[in-house]
N, C-alpha and C positions, 0 to 999 in steps of 0.2 A: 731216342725214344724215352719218352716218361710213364712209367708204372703208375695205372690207377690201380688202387688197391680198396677192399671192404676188412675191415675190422669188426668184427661182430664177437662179444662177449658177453658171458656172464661174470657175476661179482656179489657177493654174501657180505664181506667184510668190508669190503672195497680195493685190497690186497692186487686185484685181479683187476679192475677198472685202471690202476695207476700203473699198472704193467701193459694192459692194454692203450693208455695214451701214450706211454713212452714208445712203445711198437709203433704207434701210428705218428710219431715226431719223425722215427728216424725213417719211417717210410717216406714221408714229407719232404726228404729232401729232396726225394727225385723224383717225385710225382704229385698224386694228387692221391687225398685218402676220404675215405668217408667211415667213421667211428662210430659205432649204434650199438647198443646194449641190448643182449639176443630180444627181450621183450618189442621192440622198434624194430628189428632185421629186418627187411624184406626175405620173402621166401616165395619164388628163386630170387637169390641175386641176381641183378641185373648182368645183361650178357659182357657189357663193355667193362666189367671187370677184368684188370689182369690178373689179381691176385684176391684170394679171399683167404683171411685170418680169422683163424676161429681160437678162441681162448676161455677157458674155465679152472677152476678149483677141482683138485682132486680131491674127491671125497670116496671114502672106502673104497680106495685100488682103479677108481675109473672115473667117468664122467659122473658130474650129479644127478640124483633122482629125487623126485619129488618127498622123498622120505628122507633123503641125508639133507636137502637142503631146508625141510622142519627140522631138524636137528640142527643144522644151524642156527637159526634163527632163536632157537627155543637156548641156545650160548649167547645173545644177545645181538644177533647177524641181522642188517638188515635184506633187501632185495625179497624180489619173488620166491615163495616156493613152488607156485605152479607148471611155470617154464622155464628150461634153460636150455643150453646149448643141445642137449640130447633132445631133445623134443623140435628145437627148431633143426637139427640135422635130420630127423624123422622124418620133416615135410618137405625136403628135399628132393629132387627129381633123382632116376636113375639115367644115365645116357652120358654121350661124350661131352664134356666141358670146356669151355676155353681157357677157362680161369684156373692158376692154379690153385691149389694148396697150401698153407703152412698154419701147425696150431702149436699151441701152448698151453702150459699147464701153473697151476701154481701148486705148491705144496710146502708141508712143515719141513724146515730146514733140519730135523734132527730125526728123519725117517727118508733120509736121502734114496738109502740100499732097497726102499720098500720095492716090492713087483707092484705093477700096477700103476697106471697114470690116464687121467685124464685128455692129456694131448694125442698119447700114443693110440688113445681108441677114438678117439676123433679124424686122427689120419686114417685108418684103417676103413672108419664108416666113409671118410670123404673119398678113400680109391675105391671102395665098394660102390660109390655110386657115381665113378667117372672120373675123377677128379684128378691130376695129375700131381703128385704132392711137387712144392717147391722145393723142401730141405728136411732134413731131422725134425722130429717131433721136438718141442724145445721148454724145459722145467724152468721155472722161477721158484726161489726158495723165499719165504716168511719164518719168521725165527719164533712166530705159535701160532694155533689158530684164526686168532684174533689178528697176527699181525704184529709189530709193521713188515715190509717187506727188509732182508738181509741185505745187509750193508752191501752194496756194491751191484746190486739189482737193478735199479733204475737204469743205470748207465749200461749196463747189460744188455735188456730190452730195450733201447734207443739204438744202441750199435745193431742186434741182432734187427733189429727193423730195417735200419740203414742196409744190413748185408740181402736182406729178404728184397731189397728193391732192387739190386745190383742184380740180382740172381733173372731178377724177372726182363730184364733189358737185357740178355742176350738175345 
């Protein structure tokens, strides 16, 4: 059986975009993926989803909001600030899923210990409205703001891809 998967992210720096393609390589191995930037998502995803991947930047302790992602931007970030991942999990249906779950976060690699993540409340919103999560919420570390992503990252999110599509073929 091969795992179709949606990949739907947002990305300020692009930190978060390059982590999302590497997720959607290693999901590639054993299926089929479709990669779209939260602005492009469909909302709902399509049923014939096995898996849907949601991923963003944490910004102050959780998902972004319209106000941390001008504050990005106003660091020199490009992307929207009007929508991102929290806003398209808003439009979201409530009810049973077939799809499941799995997200990710990105954050500065020198506030490891922080409470607070971006993936972790994205899991949360995605079993509040159904969803049966695939695995742990899952961090990628950037070594500032701005980036780039921490040595050893890319390959990280390509393996955790690859595992995230293993997971779904049982």
């Amino acid at each position: 059986m091969t795992t179709r998967a949606l990949v739907v992210y947002e990305s300020m720096f692009g930190n978060t975009a390059d982590v999302a393609h590497e997720v959607a390589a290693g999901l590639a191995t054993r299926g089929s993926v479709d990669l779209v930037e939260v602005h492009d998502a469909p909302s709902p995803p399509d049923e014939g989803y096995d898996l849907v991947v949601v991923g963003g930047p944490t910004h102050g302790f959780s998902m972004s909001r319209p106000s941390t992602r001008e504050d990005a931007r106003r660091q020199g970030a490009g992307g929207a600030a009007d929508r991102g991942v929290r806003e398209w999990m808003d439009d979201l249906a409530t009810g049973r899923h077939h799809a499941r779950l799995a997200s990710f976060d990105t954050r500065v690699s020198k506030v490891r210990r922080l409470p607070g993540s971006a993936a972790r409340r994205a899991d949360r919103i995605g079993r509040r409205l159904g969803y049966r999560t695939a695995c742990r919420p899952e961090s990628f570390y950037v070594d500032d703001v701005s980036g780039p992503l921490a040595e050893g990252e890319r390959e990280r999110a390509r393996a955790w891809g690859a595992h995230l599509a293993g997971l779904c073929e049982r």
